[in-house]
TITI-702323 format. One record per residue (C-alpha): x, y, z; residue number from 1; residue in one letter. Coordinates in Angstrom, 1 decimal. Example, Ala and Ser with C-alpha at 12.3 -4.5 7.8 and 13.67 -1.06 7.14 Angstrom:
! residues 2
east|north|up|i|aa
12.3|-4.5|7.8|1|A
13.7|-1.1|7.1|2|S
This chain:
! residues 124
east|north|up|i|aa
80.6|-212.5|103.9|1|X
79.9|-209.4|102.1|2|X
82.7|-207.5|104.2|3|X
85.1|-210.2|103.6|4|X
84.7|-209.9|99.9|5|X
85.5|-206.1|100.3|6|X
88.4|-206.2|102.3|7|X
90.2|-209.1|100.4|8|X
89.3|-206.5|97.2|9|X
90.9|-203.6|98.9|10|X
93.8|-205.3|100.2|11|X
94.5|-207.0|96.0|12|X
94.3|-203.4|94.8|13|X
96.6|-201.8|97.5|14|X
99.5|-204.6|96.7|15|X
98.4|-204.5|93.3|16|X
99.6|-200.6|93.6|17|X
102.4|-200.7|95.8|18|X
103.8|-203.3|93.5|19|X
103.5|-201.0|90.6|20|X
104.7|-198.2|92.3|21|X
108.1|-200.4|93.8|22|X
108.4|-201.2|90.2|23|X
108.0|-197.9|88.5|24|X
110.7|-196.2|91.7|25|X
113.0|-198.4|91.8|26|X
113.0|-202.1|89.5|27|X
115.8|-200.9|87.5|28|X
118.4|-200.7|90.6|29|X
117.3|-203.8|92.1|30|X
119.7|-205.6|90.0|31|X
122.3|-204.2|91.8|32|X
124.2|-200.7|92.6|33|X
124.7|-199.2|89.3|34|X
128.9|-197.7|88.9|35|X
128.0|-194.7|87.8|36|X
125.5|-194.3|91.2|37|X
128.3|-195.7|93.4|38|X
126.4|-194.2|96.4|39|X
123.6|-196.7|96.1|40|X
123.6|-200.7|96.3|41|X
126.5|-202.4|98.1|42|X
129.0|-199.5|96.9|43|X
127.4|-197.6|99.4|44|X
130.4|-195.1|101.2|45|X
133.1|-196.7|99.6|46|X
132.6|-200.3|101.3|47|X
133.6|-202.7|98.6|48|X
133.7|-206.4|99.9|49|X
136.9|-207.5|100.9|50|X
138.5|-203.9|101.0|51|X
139.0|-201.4|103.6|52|X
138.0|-197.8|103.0|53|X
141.1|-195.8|102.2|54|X
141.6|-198.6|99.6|55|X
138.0|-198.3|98.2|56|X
138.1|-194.6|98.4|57|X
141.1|-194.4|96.6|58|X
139.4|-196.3|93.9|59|X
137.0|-194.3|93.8|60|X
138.8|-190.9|93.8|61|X
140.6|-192.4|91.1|62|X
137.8|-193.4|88.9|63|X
135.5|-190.4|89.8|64|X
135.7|-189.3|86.0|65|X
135.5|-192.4|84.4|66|X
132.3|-192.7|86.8|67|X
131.3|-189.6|86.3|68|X
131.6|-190.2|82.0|69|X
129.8|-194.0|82.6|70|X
127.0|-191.8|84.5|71|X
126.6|-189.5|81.9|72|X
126.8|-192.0|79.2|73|X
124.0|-194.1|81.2|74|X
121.7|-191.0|81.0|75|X
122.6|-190.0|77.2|76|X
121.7|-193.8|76.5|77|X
118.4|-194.2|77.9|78|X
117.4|-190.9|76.4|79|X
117.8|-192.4|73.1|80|X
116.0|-195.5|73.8|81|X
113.3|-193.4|74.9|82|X
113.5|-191.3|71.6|83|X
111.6|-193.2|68.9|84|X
113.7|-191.6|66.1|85|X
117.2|-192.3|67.5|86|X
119.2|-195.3|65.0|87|X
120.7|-198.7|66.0|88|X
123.7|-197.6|65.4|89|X
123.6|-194.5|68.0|90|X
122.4|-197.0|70.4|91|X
125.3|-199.5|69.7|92|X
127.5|-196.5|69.6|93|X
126.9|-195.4|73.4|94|X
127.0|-199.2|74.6|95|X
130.1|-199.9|73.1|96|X
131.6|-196.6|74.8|97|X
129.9|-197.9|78.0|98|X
131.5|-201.0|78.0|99|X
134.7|-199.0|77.3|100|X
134.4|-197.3|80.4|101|X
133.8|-200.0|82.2|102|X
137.0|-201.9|80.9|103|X
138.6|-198.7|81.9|104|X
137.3|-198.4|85.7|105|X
138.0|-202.2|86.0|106|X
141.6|-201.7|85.0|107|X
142.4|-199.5|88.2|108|X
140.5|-201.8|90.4|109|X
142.8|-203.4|93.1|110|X
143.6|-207.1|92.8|111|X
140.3|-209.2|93.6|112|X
138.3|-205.8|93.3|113|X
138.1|-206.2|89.8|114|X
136.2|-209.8|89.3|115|X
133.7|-208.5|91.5|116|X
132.9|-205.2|89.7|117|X
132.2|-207.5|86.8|118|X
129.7|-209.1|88.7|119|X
126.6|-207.5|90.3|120|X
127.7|-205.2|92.5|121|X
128.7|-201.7|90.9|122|X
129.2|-202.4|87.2|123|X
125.1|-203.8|86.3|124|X
């Protein structure tokens, strides 16, 4: 009984941790491939649903600096949620330019490519 009692204690702290850990390393992209990380989540090598490659890579040789501008916007925002002295309005500043970009990159989408960057796939 005594044995029983251990191992069920070792195996709640081991999926106590990995569940931690798989939140700390990776919770935020589960939501879905982020655009300016088009490598990850379903954007993965170009293969958008619905579209062959040379028509997703031309998308995204198109919109590499629009991508590459959402990135770096991405970054610059969470570094000033993380900074305790940053204002509301700096904050509300880089979403709305997000959200430009976004506009932007959905704009040279080809026809049906668009509704689904709006959804979960490469624009979350």
């Amino acid at each position: 009984m005594k044995r029983l009692a251990i191992g069920l204690a070792v195996v709640s702290l081991l999926a106590v941790g990995a569940l931690a850990y798989a939140n700390e390393h990776g919770g935020r992209h589960m939501k879905g491939g982020m655009l300016g990380h088009v490598v990850e989540g379903c954007c993965e090598k170009g293969q958008m649903m619905g579209h062959g490659d040379e028509t997703s890579q031309k998308f995204l040789d198109e919109t590499y600096s629009l991508r590459k501008e959402l990135h770096d916007k991405k970054f610059e925002h969470q570094e000033a949620l993380r900074n305790p002295g940053t204002t509301l309005e700096t904050v509300a500043k880089l979403e709305r330019d997000m959200q430009g970009l976004k506009e932007k990159i959905r704009e040279k989408a080809p026809e049906g490519m668009g509704r689904m960057l709006g959804s979960h796939c490469c624009m979350e």
